[in-house]
C-alpha beads as a LAMMPS data file, in Angstrom:
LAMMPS data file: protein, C-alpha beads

138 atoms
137 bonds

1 atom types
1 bond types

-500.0 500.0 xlo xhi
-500.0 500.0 ylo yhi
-500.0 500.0 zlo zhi

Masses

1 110.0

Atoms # bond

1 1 1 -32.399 -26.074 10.176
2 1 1 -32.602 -27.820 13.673
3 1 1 -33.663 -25.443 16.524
4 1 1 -29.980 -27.234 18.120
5 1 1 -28.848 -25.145 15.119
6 1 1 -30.535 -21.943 15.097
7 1 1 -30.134 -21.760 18.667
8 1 1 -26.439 -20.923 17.942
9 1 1 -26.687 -18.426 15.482
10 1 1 -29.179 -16.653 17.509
11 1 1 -26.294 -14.457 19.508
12 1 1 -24.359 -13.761 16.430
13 1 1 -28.311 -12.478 14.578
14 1 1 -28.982 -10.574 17.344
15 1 1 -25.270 -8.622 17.352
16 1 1 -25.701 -8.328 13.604
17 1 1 -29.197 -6.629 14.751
18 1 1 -27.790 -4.684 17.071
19 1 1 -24.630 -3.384 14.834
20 1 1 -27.312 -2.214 11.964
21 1 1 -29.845 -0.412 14.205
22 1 1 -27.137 1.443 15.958
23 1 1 -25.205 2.320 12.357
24 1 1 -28.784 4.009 11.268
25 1 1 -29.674 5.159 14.546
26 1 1 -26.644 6.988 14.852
27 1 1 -26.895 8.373 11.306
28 1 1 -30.025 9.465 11.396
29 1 1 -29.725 11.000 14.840
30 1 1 -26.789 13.176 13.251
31 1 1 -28.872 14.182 10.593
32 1 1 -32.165 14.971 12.199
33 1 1 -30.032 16.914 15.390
34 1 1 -26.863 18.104 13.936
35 1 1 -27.146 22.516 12.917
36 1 1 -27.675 23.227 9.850
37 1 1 -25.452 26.463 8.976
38 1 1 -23.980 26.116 5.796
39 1 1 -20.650 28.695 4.897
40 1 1 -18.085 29.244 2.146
41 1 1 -15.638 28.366 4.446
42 1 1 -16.974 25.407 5.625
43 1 1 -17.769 23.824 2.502
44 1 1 -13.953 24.406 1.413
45 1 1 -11.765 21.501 1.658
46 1 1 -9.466 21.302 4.826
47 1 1 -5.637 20.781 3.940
48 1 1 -3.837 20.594 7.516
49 1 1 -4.789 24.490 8.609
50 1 1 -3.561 25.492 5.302
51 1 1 -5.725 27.692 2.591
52 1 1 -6.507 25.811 -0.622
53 1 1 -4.458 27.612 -3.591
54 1 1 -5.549 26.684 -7.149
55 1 1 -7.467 23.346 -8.331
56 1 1 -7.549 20.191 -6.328
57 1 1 -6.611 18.644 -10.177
58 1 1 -3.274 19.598 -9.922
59 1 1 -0.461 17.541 -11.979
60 1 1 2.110 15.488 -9.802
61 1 1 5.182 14.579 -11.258
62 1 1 5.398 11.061 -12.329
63 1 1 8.521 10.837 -10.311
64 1 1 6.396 10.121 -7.259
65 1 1 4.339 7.030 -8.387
66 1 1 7.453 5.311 -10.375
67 1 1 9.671 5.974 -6.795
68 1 1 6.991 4.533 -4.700
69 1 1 6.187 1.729 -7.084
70 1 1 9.767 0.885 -7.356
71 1 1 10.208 0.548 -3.373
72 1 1 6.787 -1.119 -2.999
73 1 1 8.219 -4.431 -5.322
74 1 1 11.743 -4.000 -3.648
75 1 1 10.083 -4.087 -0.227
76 1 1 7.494 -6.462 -0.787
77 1 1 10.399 -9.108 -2.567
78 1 1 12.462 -8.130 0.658
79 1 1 10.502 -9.158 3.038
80 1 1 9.875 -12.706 1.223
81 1 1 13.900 -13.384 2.107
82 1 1 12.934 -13.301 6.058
83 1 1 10.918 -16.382 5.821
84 1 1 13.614 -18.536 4.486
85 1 1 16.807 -16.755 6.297
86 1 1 14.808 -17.817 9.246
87 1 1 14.524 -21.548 8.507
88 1 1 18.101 -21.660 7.186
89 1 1 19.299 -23.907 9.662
90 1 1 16.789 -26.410 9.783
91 1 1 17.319 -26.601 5.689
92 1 1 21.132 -26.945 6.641
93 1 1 20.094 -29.790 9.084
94 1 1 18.097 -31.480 6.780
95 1 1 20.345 -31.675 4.107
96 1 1 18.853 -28.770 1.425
97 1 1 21.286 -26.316 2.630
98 1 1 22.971 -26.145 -0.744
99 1 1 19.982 -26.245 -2.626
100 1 1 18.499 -23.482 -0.375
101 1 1 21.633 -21.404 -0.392
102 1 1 21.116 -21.501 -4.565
103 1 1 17.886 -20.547 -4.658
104 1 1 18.310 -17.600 -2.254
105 1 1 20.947 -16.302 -3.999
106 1 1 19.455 -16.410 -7.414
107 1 1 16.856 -14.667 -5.634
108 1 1 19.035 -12.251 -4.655
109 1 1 20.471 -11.766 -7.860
110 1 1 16.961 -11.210 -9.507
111 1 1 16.781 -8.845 -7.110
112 1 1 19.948 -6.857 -7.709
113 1 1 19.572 -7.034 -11.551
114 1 1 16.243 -5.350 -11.092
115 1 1 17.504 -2.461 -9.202
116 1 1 20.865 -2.605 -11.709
117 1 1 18.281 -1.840 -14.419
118 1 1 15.909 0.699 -12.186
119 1 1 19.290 2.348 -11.862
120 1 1 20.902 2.420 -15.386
121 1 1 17.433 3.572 -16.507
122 1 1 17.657 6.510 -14.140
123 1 1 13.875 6.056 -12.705
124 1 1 15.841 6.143 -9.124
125 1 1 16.986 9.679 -9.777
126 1 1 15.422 12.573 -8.361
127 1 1 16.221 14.729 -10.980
128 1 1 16.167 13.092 -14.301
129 1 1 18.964 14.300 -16.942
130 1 1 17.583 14.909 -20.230
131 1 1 21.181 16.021 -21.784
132 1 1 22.002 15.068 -25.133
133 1 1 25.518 14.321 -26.051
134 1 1 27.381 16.259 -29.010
135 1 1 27.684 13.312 -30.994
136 1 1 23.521 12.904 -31.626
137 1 1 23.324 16.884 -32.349
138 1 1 26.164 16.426 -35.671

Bonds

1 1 1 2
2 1 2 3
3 1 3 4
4 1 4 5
5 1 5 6
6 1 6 7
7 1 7 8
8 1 8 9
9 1 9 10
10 1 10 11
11 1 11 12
12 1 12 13
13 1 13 14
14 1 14 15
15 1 15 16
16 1 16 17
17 1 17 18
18 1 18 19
19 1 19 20
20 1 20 21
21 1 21 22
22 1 22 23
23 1 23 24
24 1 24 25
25 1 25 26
26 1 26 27
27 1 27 28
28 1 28 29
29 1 29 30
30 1 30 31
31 1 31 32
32 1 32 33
33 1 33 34
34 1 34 35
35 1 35 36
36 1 36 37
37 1 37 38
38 1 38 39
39 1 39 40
40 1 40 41
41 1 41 42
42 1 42 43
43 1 43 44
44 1 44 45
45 1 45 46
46 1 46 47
47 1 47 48
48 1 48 49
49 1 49 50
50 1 50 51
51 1 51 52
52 1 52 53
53 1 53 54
54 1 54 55
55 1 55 56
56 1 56 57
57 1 57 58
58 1 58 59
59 1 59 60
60 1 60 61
61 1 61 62
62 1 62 63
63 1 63 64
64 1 64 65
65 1 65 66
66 1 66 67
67 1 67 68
68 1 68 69
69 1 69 70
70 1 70 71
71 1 71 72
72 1 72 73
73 1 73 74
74 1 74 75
75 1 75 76
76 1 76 77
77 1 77 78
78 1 78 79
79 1 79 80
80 1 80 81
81 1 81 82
82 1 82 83
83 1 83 84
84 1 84 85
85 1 85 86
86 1 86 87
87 1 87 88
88 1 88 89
89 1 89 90
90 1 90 91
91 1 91 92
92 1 92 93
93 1 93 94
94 1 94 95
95 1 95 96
96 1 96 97
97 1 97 98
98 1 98 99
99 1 99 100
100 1 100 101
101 1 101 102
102 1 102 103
103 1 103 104
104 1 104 105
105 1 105 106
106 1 106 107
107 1 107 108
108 1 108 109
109 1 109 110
110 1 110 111
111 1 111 112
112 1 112 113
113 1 113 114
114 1 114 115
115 1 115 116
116 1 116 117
117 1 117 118
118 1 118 119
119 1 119 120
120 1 120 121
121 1 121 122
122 1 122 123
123 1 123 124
124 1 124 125
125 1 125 126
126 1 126 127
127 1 127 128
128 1 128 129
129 1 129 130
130 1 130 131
131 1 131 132
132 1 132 133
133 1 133 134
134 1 134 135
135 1 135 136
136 1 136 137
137 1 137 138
């Protein structure tokens, strides 16, 4: 390494430096001057002002995660439309408008037929139906 060389990364070393002492300065400063007073209550965990009631392993309802999964792939596939609704003319200009148009709305169909089946499945409902019809019970 040329001194040319080292002479630049000397700033960027030096912050690097600096970052790390003040990280374990700052640690051990907390540690070595921070009271010591340990409590029930303060070793309980803090839920918004709220007092803990039963095990922190509590059972959520699947629901939840299949809802939030479902709306995270929705959203996500969503927001990949912007990029191409926004270059739509240019497309148009250039002569791919057709073939642009087509591809967006097969995109959009994938789309739709995924929340078609979300739907018919019933993982979009709140409240999930678990009747069975008179005809299965014969």
């Amino acid at each position: 390494m040329t001194p040319a060389q080292f002479d630049g990364l000397m700033p960027i070393v030096i912050l690097m430096g600096i970052a790390v002492v003040m990280f374990f300065g700052g640690h051990f400063l907390t540690v070595l001057l921070s009271p010591k007073k340990p409590s029930h209550l303060k070793s309980m965990p803090y839920e918004c002002g709220e007092i803990p009631v039963g095990s922190a392993w509590s059972s959520f309802n699947i629901r939840f995660y299949v809802v939030g999964l479902i709306f995270i792939i929705f959203d996500v596939e969503s927001v990949l439309m912007f990029p191409v609704a926004a270059i739509f003319r240019e497309l148009v200009d250039m002569g791919h408008g057709g073939y642009a148009l087509i591809i967006f709305l097969s995109f959009i169909s994938v789309l739709l037929e995924g929340i078609g089946y979300c739907w018919k499945k019933g993982d979009l409902d709140w409240v999930k139906s678990y009747q069975v019809s008179l005809k299965n019970n014969k």
